[in-house]
N, C-alpha and C positions, 0 to 999 in steps of 0.2 A: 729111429728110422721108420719103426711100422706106423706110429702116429704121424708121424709127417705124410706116408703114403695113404692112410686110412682117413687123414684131413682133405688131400688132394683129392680125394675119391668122391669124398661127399661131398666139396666143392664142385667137382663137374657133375654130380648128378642134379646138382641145385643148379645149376647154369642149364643143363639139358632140360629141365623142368620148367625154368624163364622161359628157352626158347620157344616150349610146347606151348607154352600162355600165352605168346605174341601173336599165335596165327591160327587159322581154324579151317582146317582142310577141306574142300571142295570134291574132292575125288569121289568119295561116297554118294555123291547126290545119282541122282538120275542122268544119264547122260543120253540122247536119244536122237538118231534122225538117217537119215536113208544109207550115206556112205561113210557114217561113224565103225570103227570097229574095234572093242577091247584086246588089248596085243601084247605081248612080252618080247616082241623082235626089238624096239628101241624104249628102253626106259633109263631116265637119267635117276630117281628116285622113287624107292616103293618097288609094286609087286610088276607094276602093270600101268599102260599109259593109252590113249584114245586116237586111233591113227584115221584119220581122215582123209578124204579126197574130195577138195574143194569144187575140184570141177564134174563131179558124178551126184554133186550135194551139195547145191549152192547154200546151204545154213545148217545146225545142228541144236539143240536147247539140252539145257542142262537145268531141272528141275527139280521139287525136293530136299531146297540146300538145305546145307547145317544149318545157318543160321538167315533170315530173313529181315534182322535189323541190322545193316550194314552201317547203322550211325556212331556206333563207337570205333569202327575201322577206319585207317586211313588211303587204303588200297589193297589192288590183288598182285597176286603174282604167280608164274607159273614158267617152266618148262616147255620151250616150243624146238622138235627138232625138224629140220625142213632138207626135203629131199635135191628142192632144186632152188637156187636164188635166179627168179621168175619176176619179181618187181609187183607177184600177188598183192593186190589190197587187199584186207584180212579187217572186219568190225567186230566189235563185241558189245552187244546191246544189256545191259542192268535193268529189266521192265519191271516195273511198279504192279501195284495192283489196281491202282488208279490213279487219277492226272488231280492235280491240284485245285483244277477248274470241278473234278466231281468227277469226269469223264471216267469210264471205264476202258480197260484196255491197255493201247498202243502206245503210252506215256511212255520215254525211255530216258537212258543217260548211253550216249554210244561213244566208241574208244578206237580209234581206226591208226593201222599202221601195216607198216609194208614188209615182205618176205622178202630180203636183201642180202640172204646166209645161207648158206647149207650147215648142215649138223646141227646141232641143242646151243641155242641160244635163251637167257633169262630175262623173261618180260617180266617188267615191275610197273606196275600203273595207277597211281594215286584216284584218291577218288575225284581230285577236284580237277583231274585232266579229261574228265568226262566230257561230254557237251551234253546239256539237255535235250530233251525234244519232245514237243505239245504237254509242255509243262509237268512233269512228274515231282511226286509230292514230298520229295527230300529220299531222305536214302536208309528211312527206317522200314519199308514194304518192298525189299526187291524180293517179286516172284520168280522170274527167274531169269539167268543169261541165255543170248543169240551169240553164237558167229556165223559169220557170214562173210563170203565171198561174193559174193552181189549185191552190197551195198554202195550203191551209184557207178559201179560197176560191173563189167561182164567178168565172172570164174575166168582164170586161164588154166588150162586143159598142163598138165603136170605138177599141180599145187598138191603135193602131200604133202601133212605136217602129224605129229606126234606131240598130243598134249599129253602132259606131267604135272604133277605138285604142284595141282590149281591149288590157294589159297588165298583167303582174307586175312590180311595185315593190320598190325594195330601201329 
């Protein structure tokens, strides 16, 4: 009986070990921009999650990632809890360090979808549901993510959401 329990044991810590190897946390990076704020009032996972208000901040960046070659991932994924289902369009920009053409800058891969829930729902978004834009140069230099609520859009004025266990997926 204690080898069958001391087999079990090692067995899930080997599985909890896989799990850590699939994905590589985002939370650490830099997270920055006017009506960002680091918070403990809604966290689905971890210490602490990033509560924003879309319409006092129409963008926020998140810089400094873990990692900057995103070519062996095949998406991200994260924790979004939403205060009010508002019909928000909500982007999230992947900017390069430069554009394929040479270009510096504004090169991106953007990822748009709608706030249609109230409470913690889980976004999963591959990479290849991205859209390019002014040709960015594959997915081994992202500098860093945008969200944005003004992208071809106006903010609407009650957009809170609460990011969580931002990660890249393999």
């Amino acid at each position: 009986m204690k080898i069958r329990n001391i087999l079990l044991v090692l067995g899930y810590a080997a599985f909890l070990s896989q799990l850590s190897a699939e994905s590589t946390s985002l939370m650490s990076s830099n997270w920055r921009g006017g009506a960002l704020k680091k918070t403990t009032s809604e966290v689905k996972e971890g210490d602490f999650s990033y509560r924003w208000d879309a319409a006092d901040s129409s963008y926020f960046r998140i810089d400094q990632l873990a990692s900057e070659d995103w070519s062996d991932f095949n998406g991200i994924s994260f924790w979004l809890y939403s205060e009010e289902d508002n019909g928000a369009s909500i982007a999230i920009g992947a900017y390069g360090a430069q554009g394929a053409d040479g270009s510096s800058g504004d090169s991106y891969y953007v990822y748009r979808f709608t706030v249609d829930w109230v409470g913690w729902k889980e976004i999963q978004v591959e990479l290849d549901d991205f859209i390019p834009v002014r040709g960015p140069d594959g997915w081994s230099s992202v500098s860093y993510l945008k969200v944005m609520s003004n992208y071809g859009t106006k903010p609407i004025p009650g957009t809170v959401l609460y990011f969580n266990g931002l990660k890249l997926e393999e």
